[in-house]
Each structure stands twice: as structure tokens, then as C-alpha cells.
C-alpha positions as CSV (number, residue, x, y, z in Angstrom):
1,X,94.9,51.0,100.2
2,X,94.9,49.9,103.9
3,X,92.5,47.2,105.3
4,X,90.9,47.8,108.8
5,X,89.2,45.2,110.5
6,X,86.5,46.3,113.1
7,X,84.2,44.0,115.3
8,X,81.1,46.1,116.9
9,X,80.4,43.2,119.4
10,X,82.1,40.8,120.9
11,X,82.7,37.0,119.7
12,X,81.3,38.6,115.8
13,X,83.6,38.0,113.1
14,X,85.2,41.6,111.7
15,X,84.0,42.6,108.2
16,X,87.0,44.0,106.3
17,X,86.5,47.8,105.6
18,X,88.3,49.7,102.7
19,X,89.9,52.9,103.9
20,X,92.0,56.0,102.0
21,X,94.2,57.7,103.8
22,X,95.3,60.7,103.2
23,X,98.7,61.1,105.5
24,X,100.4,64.5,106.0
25,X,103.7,65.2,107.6
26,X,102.9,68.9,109.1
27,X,105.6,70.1,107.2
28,X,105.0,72.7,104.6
29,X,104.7,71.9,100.9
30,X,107.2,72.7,98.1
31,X,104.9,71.2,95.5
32,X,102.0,73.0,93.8
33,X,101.5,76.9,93.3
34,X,102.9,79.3,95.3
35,X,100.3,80.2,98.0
36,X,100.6,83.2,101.1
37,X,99.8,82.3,104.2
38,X,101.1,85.3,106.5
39,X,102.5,88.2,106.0
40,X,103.9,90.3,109.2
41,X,105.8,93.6,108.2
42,X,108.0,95.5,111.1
43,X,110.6,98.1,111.1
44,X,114.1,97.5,112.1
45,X,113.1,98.2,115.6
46,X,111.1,94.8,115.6
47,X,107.8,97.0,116.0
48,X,104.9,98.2,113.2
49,X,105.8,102.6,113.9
50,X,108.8,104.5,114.8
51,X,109.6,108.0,114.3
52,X,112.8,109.5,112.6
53,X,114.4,112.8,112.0
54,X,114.7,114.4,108.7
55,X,116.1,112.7,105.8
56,X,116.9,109.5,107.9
57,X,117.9,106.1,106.7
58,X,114.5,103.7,107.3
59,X,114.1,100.2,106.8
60,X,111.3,97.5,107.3
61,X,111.0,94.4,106.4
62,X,107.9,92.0,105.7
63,X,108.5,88.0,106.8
64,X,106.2,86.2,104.3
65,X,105.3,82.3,104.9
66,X,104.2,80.8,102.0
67,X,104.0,77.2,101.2
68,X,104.7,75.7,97.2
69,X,106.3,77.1,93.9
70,X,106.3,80.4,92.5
71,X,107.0,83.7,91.4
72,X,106.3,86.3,94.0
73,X,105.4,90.1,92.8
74,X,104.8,92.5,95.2
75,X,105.7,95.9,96.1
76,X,106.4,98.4,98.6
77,X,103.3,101.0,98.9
78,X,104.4,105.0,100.8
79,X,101.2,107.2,101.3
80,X,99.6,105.3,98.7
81,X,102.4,105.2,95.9
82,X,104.5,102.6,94.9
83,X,108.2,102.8,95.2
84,X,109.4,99.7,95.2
85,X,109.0,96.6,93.0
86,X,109.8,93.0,93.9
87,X,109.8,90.1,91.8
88,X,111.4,86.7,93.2
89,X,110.8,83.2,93.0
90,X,110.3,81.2,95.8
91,X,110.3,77.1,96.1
92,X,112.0,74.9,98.7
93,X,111.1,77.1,101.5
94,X,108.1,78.4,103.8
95,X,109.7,81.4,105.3
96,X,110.7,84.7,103.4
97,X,112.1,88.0,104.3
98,X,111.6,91.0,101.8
99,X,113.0,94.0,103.0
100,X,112.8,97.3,101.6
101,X,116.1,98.3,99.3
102,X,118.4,101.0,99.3
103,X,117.2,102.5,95.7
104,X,115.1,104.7,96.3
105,X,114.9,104.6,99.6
106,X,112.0,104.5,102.3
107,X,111.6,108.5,101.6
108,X,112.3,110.5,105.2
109,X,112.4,114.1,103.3
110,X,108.8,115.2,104.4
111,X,108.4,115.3,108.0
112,X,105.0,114.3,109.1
113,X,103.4,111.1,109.4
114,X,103.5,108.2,106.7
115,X,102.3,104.8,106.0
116,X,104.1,102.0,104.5
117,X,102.5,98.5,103.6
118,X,103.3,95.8,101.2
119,X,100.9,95.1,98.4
120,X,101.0,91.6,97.3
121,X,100.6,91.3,93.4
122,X,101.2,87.3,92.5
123,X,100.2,84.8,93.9
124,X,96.5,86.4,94.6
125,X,96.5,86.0,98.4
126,X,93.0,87.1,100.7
127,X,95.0,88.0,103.4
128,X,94.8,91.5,105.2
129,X,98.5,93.0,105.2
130,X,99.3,95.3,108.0
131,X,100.1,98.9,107.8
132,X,103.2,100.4,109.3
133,X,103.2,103.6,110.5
134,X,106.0,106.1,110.2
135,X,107.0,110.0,111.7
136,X,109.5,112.0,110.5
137,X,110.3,114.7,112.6
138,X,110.4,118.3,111.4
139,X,114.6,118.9,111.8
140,X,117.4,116.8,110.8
141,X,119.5,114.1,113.0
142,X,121.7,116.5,114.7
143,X,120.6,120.1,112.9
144,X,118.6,122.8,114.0
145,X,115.1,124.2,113.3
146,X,115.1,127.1,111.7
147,X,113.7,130.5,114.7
148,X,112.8,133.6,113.3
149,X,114.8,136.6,114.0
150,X,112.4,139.5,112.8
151,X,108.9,139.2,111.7
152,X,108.3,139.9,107.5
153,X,107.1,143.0,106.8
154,X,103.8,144.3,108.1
155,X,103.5,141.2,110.1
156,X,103.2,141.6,114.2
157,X,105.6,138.9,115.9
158,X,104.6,138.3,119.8
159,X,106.9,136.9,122.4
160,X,104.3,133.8,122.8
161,X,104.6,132.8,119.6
162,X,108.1,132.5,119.3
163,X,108.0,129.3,122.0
């Protein structure tokens, strides 16, 4: 309990005045449950899309602040499917960095476009997590795509569409 004395006019004696203070440091927490506060997710070139070739290795990463005690479950989403599971307990801390793991990996077998995002299981956090974007192009690091040499039968092949 601290005491502050305050005079509204000068010469008047100060009438004491009870006060509860409730002081913070600006530091984060490490008691109490385990809340998310931000959650930023980024390839290994730093940015939130890149484009590979075929059957390339892909990581990204998600750097999670949190503040307090807990046991974070989340996992990594691809097109709408799971793949990858995390479970790990946090405390002492207000910085994390999940990144995605080696089994299985971030697939690359389907060229096309894909999205990858982190859904966040435990602690229940209100947060909107971004999506990453991904493109995997149609031919392999260092192989070649595949040209037809003769159309199949009954088929007409034209020089124009052989480009």
C-alpha cells in the first residue's frame, strides 16, 4: 500500500489518499498459462512465397511469441492437410521458432502452387496466422521436361504447339 499526499490549493493541509499500484516491468511473463501473441511464418528465404523445382528440399519456419507456461500443440497444414504435428512445452521464454522437420517433408512432388500455414491447436489463440505460399515448378533441379517426339495415334501434332 503506498500513501500519496495531494494539496489542491495552496497553504491547505494534504489529505492522505490510499493508492494500489499495480507495477509492471515491460518484460514478458513466465508465470500463468501459456498465451500466443504473434505468430509470423517465412520460408528460408526470409519471405512468405518462393518457387522450387520438382521434388526440392523446402523449409519454413514460424517465430511464435508467447508470454507464460505451457504446452504448445500445433501443426503444419499443405493444401489443407496436416503433415506435421508439434507438441512442445514452453516456459521461461517469449520467443519461439518452429520449423518444419525433415519427416515427411514439406512435399515438392506435385508441381503447381501450394499453401502452407500453421494451425495452432493449444493454447486457443484468436490470432489470424498467415498463409505461405509455395510453386513448384513442373521439371526437376537440373532435369529436363519431357518433348514429344511423334504425336499418338490418330492425333494431329502442329509445329505451334510444340513451343
Amino acid at each position: 500500500m503506498s500513501v500519496l499526499m495531494l494539496s489542491l490549493a495552496r497553504g491547505l493541509p494534504a489529505a492522505p489518499i490510499d493508492l494500489q499500484l499495480d507495477v509492471q516491468s515491460g518484460r514478458p511473463s513466465t508465470a500463468g498459462p501459456l498465451v500466443i501473441n504473434r505468430v509470423e511464418l517465412q520460408f528460408e528465404n526470409g519471405r512468405g512465397d518462393i518457387t522450387v523445382p520438382l521434388n526440392a528440399s523446402l523449409k519454413a519456419q514460424a517465430l511464435i511469441n508467447y508470454t507464460g507456461n505451457g504446452v504448445l500443440a500445433a501443426r503444419w497444414v499443405v493444401d489443407g492437410r496436416p503433415i506435421q504435428q508439434i507438441n512442445r512445452s514452453l516456459s521461461f521464454g517469449s520467443d519461439v521458432v518452429i520449423e518444419t522437420g525433415d519427416i515427411p517433408p514439406l512435399p515438392t512432388f506435385e508441381p503447381g502452387s501450394h499453401r502452407l500455414s500453421l494451425q495452432i491447436l493449444q493454447p486457443r489463440a484468436n490470432l489470424r496466422i498467415p498463409v505461405l505460399r509455395y510453386f513448384v515448378r513442373g521439371t526437376a533441379a537440373g532435369g529436363r521436361s519431357l518433348q514429344p517426339t511423334q504425336p499418338a495415334n490418330g492425333m494431329n501434332l502442329y509445329r505451334d504447339q510444340l513451343a
